[in-house]
C-alpha positions as CSV (number, residue, x, y, z in Angstrom):
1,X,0.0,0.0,0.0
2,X,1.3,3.7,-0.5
3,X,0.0,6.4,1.6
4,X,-1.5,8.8,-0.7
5,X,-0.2,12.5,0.0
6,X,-2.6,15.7,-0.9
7,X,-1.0,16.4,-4.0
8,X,-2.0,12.4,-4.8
9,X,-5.6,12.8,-3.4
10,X,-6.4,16.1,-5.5
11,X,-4.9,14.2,-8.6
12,X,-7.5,11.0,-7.8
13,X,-10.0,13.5,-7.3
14,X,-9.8,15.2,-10.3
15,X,-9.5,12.2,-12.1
16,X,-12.8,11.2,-10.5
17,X,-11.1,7.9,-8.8
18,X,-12.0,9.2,-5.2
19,X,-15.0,11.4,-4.1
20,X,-14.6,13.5,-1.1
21,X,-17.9,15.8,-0.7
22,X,-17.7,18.2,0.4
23,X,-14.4,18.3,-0.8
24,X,-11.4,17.7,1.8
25,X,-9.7,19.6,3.9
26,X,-6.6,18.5,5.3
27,X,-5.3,18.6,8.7
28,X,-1.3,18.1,6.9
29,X,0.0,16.4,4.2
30,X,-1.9,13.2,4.3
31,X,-4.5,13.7,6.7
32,X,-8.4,14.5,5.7
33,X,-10.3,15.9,8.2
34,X,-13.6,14.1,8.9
35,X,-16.7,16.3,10.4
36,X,-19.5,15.4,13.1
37,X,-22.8,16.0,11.2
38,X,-25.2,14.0,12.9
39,X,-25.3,12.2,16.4
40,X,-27.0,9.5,18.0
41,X,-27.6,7.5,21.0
42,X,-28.0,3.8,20.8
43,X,-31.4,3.5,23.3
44,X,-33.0,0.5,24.6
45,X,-31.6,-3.3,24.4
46,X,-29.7,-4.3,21.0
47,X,-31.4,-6.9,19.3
48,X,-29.2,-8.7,16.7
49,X,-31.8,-10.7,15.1
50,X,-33.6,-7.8,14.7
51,X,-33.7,-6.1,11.0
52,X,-31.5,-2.8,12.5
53,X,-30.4,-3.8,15.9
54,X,-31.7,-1.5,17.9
55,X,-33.5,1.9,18.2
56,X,-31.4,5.5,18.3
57,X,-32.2,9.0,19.1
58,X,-30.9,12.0,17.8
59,X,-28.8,14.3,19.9
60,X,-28.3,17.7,18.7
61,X,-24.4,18.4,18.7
62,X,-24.2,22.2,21.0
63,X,-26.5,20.0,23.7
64,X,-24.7,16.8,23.5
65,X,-23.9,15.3,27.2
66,X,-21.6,12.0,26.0
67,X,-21.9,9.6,29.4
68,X,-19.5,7.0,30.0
69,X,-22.2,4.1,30.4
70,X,-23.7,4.7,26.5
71,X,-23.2,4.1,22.8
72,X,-23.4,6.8,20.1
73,X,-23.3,6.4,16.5
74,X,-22.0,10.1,14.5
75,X,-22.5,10.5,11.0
76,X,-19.4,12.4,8.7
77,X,-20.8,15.7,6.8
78,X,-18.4,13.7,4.4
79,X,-19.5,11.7,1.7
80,X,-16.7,9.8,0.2
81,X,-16.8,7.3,-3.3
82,X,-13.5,5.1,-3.3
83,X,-11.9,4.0,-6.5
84,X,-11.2,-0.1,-6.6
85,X,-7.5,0.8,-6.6
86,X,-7.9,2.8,-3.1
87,X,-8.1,1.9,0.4
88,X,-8.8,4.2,3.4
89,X,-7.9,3.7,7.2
90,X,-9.7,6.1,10.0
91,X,-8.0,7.7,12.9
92,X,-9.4,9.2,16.2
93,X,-7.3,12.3,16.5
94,X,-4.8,11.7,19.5
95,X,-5.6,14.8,21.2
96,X,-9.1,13.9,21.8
97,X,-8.1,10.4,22.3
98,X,-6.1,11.6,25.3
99,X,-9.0,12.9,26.5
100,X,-11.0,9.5,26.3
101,X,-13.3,10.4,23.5
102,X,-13.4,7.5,20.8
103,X,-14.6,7.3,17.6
104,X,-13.8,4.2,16.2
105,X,-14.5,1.0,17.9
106,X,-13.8,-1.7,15.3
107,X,-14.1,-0.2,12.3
108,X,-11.3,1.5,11.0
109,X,-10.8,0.1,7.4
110,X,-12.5,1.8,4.3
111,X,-12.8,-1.3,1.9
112,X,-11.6,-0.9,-1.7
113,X,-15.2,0.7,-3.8
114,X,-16.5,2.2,-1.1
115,X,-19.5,4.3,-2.1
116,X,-19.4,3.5,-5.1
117,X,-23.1,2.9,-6.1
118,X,-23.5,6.3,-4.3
119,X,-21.2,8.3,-1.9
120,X,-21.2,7.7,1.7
121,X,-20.9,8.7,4.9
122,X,-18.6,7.0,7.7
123,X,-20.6,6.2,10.9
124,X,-18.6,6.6,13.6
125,X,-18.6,4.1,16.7
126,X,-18.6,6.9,19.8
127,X,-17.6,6.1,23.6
128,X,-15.9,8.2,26.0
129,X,-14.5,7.3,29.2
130,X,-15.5,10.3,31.5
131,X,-18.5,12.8,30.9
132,X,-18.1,14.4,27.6
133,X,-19.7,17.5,26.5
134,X,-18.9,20.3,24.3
135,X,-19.4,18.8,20.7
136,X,-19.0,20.8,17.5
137,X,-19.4,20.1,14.1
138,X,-16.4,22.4,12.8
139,X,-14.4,20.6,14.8
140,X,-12.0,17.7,13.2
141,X,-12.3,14.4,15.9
142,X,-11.3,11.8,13.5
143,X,-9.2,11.8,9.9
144,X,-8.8,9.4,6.9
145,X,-5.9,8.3,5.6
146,X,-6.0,7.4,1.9
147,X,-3.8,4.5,-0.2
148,X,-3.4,3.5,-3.6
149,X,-3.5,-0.9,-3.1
150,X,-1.2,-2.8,-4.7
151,X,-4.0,-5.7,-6.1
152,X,-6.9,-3.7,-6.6
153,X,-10.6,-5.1,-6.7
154,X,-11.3,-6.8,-9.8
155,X,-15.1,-6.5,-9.6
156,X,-17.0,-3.5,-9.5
157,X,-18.1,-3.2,-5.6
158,X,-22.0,-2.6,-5.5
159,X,-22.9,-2.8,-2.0
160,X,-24.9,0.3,-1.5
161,X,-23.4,1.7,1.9
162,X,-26.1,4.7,2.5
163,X,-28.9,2.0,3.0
164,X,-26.7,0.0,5.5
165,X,-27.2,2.4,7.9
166,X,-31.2,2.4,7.6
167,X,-32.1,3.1,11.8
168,X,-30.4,6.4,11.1
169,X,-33.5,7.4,8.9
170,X,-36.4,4.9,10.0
171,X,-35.9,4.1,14.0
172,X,-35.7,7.8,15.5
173,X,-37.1,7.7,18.7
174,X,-36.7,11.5,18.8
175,X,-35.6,14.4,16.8
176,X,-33.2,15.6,19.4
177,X,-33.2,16.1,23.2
178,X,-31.4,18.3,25.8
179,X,-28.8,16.9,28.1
């Protein structure tokens, strides 16, 4: 894999091989900044033969109170469309990470196609180890790294990623709440 820099990433951009909307900024030379758009609590008991897991309520960022004992879900403002020649790993930043706020539980690897039927969002898996508050969507909490694979995918990757997330737009058990 090679570590694409932002000279690499405008080039695949322009060339239409990646899709960053809106389009990146960059923290440095090889990090893009990822944005909080949307956030949620997972509420109630998780189900996993259930058809979405569990239920989720909307927290509106400036209120947000993150406890210690919950689970959140946050949605990117970023929409991102990988070519079948990239890959894309996700960091927490380490100055937040310090602080016991993480973003990423398990999944920190952007397959190869990714958004690629239509561009997507990256969910973010949100715990925090002591009482959290002050939330703010200009704010950069977690960045992608971009690569160029060595073996890229062969077959054209259809999964359609905005519909995986379907208890973001069908189980709200609220439109926001104050903490």
């Amino acid at each position: 894999m090679h570590l694409c820099n932002k000279r690499e990433i405008d080039e695949l951009m322009a060339a239409g091989s990646l899709e960053i909307h809106p389009a990146g900024h960059f923290l440095d030379e090889h990090r893009v900044a990822l944005h909080l758009h949307e956030l949620y609590e997972v509420v109630g008991d998780v189900d996993l033969r259930a058809p979405h897991g569990t239920a989720v309520e909307r927290i509106a960022l400036p209120d947000a109170r993150l406890s210690p004992e919950s689970f959140y879900l946050g949605v990117t403002r970023e929409r991102l469309s990988l070519g079948l020649g990239l890959a894309a790993s996700l960091h927490t930043r380490s100055r937040y990470a310090r602080l016991g706020l993480e973003t990423l539980q398990s999944s920190n690897f952007v397959v190869p196609g990714f958004g690629n039927v239509k561009p997507a969002p990256i969910v973010f898996e949100i715990t925090v180890r002591r009482p959290t508050r002050g939330l703010d969507s200009e704010e950069v909490y977690c960045f992608l790294n971009v690569y160029r694979i060595a073996f890229p995918r062969t077959a054209p990757n259809t999964k359609d990623y905005t519909s995986r997330f379907p208890m973001l737009r069908r189980h709200r058990v609220g439109g926001g709440r104050q903490s």
